[in-house]
C-alpha positions, 0 to 999 in steps of 0.5 A, a space after each residue: 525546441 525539444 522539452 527535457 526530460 526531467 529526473 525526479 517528477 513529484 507527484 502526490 508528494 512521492 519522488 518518481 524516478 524520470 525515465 520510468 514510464 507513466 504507468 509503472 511510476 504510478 504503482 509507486 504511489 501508494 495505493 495506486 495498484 497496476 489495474 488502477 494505474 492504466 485506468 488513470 492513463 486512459 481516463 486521462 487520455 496519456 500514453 501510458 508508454 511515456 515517460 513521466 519525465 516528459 509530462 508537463 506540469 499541467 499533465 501531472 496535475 490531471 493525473 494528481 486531480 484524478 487520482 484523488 477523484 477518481 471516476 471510474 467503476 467502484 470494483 475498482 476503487 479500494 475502500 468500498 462501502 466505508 464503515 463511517 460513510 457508507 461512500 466508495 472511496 479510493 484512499 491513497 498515500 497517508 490517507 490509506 495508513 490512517 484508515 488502516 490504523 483506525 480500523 485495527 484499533 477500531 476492531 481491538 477497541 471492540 474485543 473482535 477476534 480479528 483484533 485481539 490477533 493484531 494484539 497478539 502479532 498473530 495471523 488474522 485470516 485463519 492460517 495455520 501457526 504450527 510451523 509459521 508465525 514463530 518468534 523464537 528461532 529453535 524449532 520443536 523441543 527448547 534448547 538446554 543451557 550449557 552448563 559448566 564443568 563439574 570440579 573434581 
């Protein structure tokens, strides 16, 4: 008896669409980048050209267990040297928002320039704000307000 393909595979609390193959439905993960993902198929030994629908359970939860442990090179991992630990990590989902809001704050709570950029909602690697980063629509001189008609 052949195993129907499921619709919605849940895997590290994303919904995935069935008919995508393993690989690509892994980019959907949050932190899970195209490199990372055929990584996770070889290390597991899946075929990366299933689809994820097809997977059993068991099958998941490898793939589950070997994201949030990876054991692969630390170029690939995408927190490397963390500023608390010191440890290469590879953060995903919630984790990975979290450390980012912690290392934003962290850096405006210092007073560093990349912060106080965060504050001001401007560019924090050197770009150029003449003609990018406007707030307001109109481009060069301010508009005038209309004003009414003189009365005779």
């Amino acid at each position: 008896m052949a195993q129907e393909t499921k619709r919605i595979v849940r895997v590290m609390t994303t919904d995935i669409d069935g008919q995508l193959s393993v690989e690509r439905a892994l980019r959907r993960i949050k932190g899970v980048s195209f490199m990372f993902s055929k990584s996770v198929c070889t290390a597991t030994q899946t075929d990366g050209k299933r689809k994820i629908g097809d997977l059993s359970e068991e099958e998941v939860k490898t793939i589950e267990a070997f994201i949030k442990d990876p054991k692969l090179p630390d170029w690939m991992l995408n927190r490397r040297k963390d500023p608390e630990t010191g440890k290469d990590l590879h953060l995903s989902m919630a984790q990975q928002q979290l450390k980012k809001r912690e290392d934003i704050n962290t850096l405006r709570r210092i007073r560093a320039y990349r912060g106080i950029r965060h504050e001001l909602g401007q560019p924090t690697r050197g770009q150029r704000t003449r003609s990018t980063f406007r707030t307001q629509k109109a481009v060069g001189v301010s508009k005038k307000k209309a004003q009414p008609a003189k009365k005779k």
